[in-house]
CHARMM internal coordinates of N, CA and C (Angstrom, degrees):
IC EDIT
DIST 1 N 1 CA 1.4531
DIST 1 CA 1 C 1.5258
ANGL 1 N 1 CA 1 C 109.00
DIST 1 C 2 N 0.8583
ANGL 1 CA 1 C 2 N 114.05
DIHE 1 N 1 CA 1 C 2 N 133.19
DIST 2 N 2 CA 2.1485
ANGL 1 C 2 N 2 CA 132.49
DIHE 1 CA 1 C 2 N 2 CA 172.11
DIST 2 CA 2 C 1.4615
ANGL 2 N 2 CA 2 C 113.08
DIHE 1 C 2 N 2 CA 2 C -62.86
DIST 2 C 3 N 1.6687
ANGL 2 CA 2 C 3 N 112.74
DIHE 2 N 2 CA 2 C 3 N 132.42
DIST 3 N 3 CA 1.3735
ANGL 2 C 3 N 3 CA 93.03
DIHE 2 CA 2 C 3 N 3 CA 179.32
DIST 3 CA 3 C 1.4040
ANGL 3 N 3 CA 3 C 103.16
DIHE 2 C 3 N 3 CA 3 C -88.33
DIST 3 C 4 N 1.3073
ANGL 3 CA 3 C 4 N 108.20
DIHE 3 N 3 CA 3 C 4 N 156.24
DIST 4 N 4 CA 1.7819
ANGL 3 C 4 N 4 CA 118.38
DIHE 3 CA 3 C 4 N 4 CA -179.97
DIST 4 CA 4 C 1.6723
ANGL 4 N 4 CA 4 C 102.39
DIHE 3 C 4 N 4 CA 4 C -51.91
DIST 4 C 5 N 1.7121
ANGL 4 CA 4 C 5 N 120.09
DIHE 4 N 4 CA 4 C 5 N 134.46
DIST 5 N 5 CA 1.2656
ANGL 4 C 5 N 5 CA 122.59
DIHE 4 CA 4 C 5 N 5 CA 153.44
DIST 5 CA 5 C 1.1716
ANGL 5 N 5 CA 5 C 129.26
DIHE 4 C 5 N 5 CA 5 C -21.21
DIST 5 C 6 N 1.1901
ANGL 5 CA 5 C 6 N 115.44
DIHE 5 N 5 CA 5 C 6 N 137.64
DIST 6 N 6 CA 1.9764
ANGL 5 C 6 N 6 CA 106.18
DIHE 5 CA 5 C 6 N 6 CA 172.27
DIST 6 CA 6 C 1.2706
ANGL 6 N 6 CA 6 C 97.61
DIHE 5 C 6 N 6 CA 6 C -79.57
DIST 6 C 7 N 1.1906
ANGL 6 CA 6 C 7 N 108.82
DIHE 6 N 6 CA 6 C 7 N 152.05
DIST 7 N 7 CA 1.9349
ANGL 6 C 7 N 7 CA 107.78
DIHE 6 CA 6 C 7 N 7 CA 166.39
DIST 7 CA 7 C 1.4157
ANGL 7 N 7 CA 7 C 115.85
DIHE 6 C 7 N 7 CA 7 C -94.40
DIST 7 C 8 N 1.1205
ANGL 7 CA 7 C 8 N 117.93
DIHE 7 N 7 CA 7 C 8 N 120.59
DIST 8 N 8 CA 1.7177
ANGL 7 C 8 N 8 CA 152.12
DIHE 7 CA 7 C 8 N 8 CA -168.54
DIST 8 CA 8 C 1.3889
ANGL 8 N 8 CA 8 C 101.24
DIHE 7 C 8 N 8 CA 8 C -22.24
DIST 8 C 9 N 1.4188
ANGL 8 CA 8 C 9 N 113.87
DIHE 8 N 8 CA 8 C 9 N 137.61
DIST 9 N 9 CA 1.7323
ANGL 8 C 9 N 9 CA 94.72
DIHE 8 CA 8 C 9 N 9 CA 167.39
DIST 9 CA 9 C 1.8226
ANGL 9 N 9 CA 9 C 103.71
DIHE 8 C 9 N 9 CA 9 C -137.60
DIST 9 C 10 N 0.8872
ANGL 9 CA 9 C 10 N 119.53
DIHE 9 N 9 CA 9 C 10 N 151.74
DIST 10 N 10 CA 1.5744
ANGL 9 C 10 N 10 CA 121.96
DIHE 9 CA 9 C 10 N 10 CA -177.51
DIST 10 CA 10 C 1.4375
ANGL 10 N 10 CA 10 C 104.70
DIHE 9 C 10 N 10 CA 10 C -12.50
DIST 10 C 11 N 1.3170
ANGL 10 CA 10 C 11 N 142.63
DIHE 10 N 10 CA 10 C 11 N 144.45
DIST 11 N 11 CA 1.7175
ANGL 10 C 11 N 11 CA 141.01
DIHE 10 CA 10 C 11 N 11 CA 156.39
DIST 11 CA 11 C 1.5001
ANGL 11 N 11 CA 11 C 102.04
DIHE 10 C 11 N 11 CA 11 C 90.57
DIST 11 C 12 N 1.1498
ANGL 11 CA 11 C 12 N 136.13
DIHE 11 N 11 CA 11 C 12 N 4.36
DIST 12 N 12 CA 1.6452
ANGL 11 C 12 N 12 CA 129.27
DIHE 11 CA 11 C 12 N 12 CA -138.34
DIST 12 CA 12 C 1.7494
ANGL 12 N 12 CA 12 C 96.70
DIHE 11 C 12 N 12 CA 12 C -106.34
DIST 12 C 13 N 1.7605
ANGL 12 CA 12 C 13 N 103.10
DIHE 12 N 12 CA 12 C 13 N -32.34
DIST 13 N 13 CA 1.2167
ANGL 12 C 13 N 13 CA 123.93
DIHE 12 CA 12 C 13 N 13 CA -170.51
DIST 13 CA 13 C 1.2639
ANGL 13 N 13 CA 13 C 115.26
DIHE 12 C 13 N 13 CA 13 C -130.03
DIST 13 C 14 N 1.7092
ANGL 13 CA 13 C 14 N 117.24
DIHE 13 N 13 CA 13 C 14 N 155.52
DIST 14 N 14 CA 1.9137
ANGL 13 C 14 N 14 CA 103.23
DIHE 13 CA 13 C 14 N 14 CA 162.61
DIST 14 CA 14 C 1.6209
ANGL 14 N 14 CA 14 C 83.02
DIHE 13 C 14 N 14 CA 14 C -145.43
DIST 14 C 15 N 0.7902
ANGL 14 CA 14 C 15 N 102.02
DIHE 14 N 14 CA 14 C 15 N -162.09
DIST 15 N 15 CA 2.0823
ANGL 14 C 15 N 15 CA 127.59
DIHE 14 CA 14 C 15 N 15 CA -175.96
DIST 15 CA 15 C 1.6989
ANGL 15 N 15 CA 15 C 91.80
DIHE 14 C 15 N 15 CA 15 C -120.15
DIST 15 C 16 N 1.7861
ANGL 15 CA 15 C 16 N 98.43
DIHE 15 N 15 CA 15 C 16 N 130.77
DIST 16 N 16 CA 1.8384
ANGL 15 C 16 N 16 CA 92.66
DIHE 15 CA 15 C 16 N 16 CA 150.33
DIST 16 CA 16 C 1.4153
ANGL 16 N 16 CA 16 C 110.53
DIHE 15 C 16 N 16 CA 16 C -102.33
DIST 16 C 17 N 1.2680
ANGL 16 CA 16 C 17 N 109.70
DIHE 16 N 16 CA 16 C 17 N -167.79
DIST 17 N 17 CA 1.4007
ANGL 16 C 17 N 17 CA 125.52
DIHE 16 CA 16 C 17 N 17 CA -156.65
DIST 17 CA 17 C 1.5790
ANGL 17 N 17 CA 17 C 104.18
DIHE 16 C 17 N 17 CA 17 C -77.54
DIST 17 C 18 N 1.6268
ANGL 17 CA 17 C 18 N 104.01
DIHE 17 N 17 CA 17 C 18 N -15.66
DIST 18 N 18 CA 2.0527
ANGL 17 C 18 N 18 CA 102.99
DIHE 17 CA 17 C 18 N 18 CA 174.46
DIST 18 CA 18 C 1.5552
ANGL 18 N 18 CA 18 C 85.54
DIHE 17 C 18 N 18 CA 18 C -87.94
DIST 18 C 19 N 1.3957
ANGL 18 CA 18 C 19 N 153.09
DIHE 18 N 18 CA 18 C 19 N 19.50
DIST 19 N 19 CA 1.2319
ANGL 18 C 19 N 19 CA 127.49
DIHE 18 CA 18 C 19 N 19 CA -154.59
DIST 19 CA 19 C 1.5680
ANGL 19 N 19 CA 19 C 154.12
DIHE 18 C 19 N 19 CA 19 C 45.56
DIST 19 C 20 N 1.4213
ANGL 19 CA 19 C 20 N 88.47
DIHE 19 N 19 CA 19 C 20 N 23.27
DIST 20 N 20 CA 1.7259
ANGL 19 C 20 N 20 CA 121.79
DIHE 19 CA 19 C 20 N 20 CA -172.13
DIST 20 CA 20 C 2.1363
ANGL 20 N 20 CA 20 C 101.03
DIHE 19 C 20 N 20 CA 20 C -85.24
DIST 20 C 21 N 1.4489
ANGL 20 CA 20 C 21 N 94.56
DIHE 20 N 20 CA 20 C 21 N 139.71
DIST 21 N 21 CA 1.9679
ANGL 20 C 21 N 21 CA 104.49
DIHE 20 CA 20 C 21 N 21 CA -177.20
DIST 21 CA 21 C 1.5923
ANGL 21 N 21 CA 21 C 74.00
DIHE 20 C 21 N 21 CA 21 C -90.42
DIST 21 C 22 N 2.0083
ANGL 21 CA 21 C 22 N 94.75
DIHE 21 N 21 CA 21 C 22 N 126.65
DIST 22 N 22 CA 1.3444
ANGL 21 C 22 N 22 CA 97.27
DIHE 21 CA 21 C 22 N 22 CA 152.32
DIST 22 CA 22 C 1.9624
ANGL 22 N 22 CA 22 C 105.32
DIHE 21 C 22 N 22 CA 22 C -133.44
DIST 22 C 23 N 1.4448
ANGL 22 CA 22 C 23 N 94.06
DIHE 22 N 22 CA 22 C 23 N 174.53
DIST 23 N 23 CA 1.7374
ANGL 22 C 23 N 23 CA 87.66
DIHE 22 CA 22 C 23 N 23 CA -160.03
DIST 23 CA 23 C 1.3088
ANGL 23 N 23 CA 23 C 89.84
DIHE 22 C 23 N 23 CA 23 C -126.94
DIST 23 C 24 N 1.4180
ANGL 23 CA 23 C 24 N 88.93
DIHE 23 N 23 CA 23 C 24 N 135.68
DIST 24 N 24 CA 1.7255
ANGL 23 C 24 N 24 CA 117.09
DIHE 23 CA 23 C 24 N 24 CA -176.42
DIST 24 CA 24 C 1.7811
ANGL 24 N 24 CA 24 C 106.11
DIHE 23 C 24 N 24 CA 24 C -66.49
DIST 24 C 25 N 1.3825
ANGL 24 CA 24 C 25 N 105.90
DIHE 24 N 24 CA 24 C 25 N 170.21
DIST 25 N 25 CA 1.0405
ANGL 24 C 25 N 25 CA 143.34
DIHE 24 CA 24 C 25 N 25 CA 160.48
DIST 25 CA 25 C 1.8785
ANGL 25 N 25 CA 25 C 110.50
DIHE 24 C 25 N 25 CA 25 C -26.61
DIST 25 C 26 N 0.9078
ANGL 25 CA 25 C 26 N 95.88
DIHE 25 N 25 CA 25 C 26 N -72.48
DIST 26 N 26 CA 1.5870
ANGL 25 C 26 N 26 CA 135.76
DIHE 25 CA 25 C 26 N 26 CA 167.26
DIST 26 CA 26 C 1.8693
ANGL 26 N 26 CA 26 C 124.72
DIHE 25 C 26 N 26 CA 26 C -43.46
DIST 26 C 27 N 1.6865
ANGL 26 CA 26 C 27 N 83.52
DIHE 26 N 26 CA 26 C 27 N -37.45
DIST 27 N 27 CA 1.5234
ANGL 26 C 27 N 27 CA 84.02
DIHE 26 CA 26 C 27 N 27 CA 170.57
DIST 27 CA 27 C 1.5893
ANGL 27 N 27 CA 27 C 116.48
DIHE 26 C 27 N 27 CA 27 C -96.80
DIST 27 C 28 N 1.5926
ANGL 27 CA 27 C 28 N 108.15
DIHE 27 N 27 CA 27 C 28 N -30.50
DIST 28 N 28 CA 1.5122
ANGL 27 C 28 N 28 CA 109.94
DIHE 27 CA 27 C 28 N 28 CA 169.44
DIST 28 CA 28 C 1.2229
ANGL 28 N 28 CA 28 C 114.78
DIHE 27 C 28 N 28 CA 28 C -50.19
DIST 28 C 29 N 1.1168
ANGL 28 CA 28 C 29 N 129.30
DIHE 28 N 28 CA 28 C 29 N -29.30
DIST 29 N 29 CA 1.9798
ANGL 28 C 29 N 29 CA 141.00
DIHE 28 CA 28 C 29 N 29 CA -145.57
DIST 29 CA 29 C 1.6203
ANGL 29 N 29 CA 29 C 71.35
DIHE 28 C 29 N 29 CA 29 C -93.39
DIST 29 C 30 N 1.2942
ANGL 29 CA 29 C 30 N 120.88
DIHE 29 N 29 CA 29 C 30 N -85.01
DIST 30 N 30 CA 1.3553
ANGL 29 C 30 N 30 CA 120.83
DIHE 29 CA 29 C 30 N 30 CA -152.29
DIST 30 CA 30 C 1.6060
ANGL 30 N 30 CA 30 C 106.61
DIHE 29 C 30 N 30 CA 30 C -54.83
DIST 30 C 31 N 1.2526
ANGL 30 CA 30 C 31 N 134.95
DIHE 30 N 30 CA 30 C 31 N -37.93
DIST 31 N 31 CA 1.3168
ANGL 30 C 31 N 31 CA 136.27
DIHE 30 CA 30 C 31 N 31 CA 177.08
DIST 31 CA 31 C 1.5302
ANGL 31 N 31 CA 31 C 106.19
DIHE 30 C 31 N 31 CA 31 C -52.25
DIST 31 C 32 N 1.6915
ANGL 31 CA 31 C 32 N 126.93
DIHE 31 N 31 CA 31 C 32 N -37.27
DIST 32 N 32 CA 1.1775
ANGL 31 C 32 N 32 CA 138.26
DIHE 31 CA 31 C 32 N 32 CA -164.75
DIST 32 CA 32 C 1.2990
ANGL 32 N 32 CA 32 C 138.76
DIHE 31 C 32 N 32 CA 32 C 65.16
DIST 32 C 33 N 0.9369
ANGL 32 CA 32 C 33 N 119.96
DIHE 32 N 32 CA 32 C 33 N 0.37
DIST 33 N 33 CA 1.9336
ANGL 32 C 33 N 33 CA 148.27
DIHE 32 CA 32 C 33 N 33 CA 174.66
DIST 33 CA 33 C 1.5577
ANGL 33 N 33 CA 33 C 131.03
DIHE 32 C 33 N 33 CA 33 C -120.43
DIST 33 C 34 N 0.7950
ANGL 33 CA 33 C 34 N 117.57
DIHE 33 N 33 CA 33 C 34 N 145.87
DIST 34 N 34 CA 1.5568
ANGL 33 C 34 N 34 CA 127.66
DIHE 33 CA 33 C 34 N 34 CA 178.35
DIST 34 CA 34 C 1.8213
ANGL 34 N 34 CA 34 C 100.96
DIHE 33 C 34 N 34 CA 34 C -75.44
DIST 34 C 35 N 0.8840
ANGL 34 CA 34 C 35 N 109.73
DIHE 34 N 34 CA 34 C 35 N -176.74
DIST 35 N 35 CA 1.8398
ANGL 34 C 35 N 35 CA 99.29
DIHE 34 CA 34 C 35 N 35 CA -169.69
DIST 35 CA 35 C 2.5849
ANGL 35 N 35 CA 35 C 76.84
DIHE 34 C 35 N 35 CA 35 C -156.05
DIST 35 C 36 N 0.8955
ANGL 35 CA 35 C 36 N 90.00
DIHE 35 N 35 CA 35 C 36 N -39.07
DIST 36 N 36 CA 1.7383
ANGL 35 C 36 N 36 CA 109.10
DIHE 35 CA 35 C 36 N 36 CA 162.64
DIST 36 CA 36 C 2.1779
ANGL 36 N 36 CA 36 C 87.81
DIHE 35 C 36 N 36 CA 36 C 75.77
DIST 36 C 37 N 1.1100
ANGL 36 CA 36 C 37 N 89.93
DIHE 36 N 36 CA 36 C 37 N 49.05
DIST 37 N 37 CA 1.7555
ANGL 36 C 37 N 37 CA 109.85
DIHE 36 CA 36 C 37 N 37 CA 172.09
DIST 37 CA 37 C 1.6680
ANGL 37 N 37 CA 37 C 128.11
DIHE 36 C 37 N 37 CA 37 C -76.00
DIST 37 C 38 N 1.6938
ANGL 37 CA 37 C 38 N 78.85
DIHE 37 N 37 CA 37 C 38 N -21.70
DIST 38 N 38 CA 1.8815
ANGL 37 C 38 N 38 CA 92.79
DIHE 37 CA 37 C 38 N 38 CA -160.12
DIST 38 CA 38 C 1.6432
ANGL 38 N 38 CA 38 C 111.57
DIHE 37 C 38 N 38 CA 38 C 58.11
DIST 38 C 39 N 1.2819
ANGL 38 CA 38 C 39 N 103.81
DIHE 38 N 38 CA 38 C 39 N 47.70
DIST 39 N 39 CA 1.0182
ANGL 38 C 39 N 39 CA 112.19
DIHE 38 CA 38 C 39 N 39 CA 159.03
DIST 39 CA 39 C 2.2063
ANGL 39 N 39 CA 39 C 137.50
DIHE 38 C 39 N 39 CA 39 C -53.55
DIST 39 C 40 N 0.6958
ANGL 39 CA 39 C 40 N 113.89
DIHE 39 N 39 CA 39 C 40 N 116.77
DIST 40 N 40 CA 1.7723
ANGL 39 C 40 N 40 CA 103.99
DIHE 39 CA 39 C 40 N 40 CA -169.86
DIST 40 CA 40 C 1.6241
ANGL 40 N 40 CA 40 C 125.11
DIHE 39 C 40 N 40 CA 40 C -36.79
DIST 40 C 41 N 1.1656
ANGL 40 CA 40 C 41 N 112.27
DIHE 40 N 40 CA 40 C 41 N -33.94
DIST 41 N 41 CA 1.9956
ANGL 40 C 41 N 41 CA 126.98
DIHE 40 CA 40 C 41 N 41 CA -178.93
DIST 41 CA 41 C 1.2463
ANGL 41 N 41 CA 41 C 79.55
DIHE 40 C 41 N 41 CA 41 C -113.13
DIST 41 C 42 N 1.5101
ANGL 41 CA 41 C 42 N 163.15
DIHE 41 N 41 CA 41 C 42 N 74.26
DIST 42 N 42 CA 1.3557
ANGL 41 C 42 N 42 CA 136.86
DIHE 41 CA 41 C 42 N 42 CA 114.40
DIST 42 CA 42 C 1.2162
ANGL 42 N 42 CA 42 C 110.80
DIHE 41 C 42 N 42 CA 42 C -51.10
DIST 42 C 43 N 1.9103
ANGL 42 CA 42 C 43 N 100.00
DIHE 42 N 42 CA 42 C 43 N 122.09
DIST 43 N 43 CA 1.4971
ANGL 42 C 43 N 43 CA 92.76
DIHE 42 CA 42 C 43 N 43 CA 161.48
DIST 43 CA 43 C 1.5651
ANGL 43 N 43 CA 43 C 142.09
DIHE 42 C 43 N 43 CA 43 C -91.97
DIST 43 C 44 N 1.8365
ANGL 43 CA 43 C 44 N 92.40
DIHE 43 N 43 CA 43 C 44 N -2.30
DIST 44 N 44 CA 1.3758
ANGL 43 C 44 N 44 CA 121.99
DIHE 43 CA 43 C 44 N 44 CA -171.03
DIST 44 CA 44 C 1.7363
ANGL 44 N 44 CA 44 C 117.87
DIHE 43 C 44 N 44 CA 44 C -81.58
DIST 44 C 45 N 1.8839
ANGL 44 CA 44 C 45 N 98.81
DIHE 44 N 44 CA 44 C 45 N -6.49
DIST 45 N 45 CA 1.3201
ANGL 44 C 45 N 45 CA 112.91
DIHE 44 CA 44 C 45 N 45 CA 168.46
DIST 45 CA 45 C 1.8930
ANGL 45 N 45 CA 45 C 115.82
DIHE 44 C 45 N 45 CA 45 C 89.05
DIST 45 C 46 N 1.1571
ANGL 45 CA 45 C 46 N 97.03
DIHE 45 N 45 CA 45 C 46 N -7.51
DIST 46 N 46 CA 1.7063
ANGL 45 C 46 N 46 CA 97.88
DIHE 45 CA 45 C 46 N 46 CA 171.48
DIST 46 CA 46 C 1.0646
ANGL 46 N 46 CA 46 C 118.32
DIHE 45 C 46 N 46 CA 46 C -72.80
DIST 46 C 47 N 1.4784
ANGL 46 CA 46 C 47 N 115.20
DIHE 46 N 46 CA 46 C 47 N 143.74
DIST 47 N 47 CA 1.1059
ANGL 46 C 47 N 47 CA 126.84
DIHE 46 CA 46 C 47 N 47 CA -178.50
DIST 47 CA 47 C 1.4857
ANGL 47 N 47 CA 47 C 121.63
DIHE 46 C 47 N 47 CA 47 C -141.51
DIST 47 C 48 N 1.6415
ANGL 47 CA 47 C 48 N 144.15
DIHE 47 N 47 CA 47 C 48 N 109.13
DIST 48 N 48 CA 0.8026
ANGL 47 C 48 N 48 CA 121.94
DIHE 47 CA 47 C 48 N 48 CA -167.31
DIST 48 CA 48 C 1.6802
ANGL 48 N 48 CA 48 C 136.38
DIHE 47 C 48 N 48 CA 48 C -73.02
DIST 48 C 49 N 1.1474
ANGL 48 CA 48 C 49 N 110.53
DIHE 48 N 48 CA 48 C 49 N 156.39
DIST 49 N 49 CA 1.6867
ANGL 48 C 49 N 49 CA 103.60
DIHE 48 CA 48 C 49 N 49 CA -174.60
DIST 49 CA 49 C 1.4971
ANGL 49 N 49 CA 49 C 115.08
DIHE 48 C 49 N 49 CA 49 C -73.35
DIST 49 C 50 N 1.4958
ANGL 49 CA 49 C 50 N 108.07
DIHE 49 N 49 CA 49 C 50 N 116.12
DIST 50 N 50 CA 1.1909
ANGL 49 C 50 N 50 CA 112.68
DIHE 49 CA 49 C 50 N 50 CA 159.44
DIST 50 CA 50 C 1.3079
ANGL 50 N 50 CA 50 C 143.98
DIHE 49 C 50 N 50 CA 50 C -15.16
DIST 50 C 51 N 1.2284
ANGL 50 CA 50 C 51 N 161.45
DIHE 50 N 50 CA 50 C 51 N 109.02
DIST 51 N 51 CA 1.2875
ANGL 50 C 51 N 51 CA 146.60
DIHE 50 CA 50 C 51 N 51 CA 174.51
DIST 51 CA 51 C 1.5152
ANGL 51 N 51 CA 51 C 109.92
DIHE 50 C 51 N 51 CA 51 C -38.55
DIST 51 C 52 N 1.4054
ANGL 51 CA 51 C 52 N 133.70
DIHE 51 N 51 CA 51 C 52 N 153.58
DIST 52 N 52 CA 1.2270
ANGL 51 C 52 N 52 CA 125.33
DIHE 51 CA 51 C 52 N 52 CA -163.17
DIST 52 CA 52 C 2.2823
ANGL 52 N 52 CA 52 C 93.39
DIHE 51 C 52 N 52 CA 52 C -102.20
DIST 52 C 53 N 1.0107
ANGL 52 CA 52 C 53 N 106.93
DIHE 52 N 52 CA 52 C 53 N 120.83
DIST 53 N 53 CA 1.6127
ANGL 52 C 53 N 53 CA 102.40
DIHE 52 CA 52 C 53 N 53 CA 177.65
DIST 53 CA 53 C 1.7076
ANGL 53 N 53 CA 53 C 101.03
DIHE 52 C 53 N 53 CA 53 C -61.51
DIST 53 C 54 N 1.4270
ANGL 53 CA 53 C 54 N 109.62
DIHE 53 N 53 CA 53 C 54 N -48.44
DIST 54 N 54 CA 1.6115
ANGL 53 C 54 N 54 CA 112.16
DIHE 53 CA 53 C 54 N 54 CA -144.46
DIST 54 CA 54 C 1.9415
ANGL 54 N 54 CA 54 C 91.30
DIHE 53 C 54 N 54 CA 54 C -60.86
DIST 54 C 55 N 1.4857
ANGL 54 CA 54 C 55 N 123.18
DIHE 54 N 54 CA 54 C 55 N -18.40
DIST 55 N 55 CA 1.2609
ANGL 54 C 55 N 55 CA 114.57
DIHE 54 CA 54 C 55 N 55 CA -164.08
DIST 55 CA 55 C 1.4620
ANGL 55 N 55 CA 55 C 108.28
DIHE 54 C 55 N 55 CA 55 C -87.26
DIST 55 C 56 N 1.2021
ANGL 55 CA 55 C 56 N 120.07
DIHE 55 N 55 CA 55 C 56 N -12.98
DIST 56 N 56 CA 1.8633
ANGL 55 C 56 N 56 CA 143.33
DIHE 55 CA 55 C 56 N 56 CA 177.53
DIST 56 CA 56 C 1.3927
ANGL 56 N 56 CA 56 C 87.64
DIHE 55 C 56 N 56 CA 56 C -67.49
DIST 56 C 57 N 1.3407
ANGL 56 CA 56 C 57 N 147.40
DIHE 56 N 56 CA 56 C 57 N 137.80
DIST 57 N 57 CA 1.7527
ANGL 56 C 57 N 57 CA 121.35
DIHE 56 CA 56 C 57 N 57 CA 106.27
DIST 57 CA 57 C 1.3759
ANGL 57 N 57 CA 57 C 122.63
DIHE 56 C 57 N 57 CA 57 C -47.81
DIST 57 C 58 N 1.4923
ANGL 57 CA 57 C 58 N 96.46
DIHE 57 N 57 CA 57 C 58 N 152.65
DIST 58 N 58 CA 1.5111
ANGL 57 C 58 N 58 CA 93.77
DIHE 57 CA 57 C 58 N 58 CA 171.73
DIST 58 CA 58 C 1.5917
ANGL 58 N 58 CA 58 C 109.76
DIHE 57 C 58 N 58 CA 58 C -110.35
DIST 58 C 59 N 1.6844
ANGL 58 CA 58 C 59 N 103.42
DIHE 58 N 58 CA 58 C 59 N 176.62
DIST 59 N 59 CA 1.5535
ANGL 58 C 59 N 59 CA 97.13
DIHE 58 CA 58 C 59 N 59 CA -157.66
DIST 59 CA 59 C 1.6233
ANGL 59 N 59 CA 59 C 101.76
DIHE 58 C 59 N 59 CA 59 C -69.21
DIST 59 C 60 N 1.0878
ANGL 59 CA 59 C 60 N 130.00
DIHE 59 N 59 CA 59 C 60 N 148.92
DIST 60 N 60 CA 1.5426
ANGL 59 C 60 N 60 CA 145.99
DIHE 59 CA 59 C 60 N 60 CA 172.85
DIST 60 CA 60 C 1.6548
ANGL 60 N 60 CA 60 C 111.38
DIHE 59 C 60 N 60 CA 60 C 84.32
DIST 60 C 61 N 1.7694
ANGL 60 CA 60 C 61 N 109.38
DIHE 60 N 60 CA 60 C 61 N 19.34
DIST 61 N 61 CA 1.4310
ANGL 60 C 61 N 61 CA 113.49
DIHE 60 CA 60 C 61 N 61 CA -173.99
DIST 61 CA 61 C 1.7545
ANGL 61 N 61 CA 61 C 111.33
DIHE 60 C 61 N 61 CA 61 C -54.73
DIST 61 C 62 N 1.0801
ANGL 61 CA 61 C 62 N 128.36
DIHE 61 N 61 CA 61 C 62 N 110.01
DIST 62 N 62 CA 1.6042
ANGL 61 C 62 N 62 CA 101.08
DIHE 61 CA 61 C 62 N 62 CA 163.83
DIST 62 CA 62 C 1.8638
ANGL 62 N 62 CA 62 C 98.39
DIHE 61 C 62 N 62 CA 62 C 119.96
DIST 62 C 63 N 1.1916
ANGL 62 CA 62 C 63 N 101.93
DIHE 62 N 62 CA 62 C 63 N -21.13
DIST 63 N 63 CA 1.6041
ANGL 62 C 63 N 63 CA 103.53
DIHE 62 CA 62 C 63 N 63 CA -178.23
DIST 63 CA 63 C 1.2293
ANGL 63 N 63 CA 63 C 102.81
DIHE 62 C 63 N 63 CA 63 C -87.09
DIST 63 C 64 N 1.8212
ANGL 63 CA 63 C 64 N 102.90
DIHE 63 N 63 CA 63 C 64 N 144.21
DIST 64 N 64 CA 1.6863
ANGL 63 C 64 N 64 CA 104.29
DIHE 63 CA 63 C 64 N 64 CA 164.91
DIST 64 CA 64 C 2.1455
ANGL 64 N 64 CA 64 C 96.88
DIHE 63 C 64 N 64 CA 64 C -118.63
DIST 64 C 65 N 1.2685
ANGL 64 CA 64 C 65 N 86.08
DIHE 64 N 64 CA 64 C 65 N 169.38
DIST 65 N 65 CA 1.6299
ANGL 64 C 65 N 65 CA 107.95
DIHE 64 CA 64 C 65 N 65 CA 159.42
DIST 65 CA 65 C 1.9565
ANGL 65 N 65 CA 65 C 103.22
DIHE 64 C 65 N 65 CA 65 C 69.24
END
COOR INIT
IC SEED 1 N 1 CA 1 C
IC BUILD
């Protein structure tokens, strides 16, 4: 079972520039847990792993001339 949301408090949130709710610094601390989202202000330091490029080709891999 999920624990219930905290309810928002001044600083907790802002808007980015696509118009996306992102949550501060401030609200992770008070929530107390990692959520392990790769979230942008993690303060708990996670970060998710990249997709690896070198395992993609890229377009024109392998062609000459």
């Amino acid at each position: 079972m999920r624990p219930k949301p905290l309810p928002l408090q001044p600083g907790d949130t802002y808007f980015n520039e696509q118009g996306l709710m992102v949550f501060t610094e401030q609200y992770h601390l008070r929530r107390g847990y990692c959520c392990q989202s790769g979230c942008k202000h993690c303060p708990y330091g996670y970060q998710k792993e990249a997709k690896k490029e070198q395992d993609t080709p890229s377009k024109g891999a392998g062609k000459t001339g």
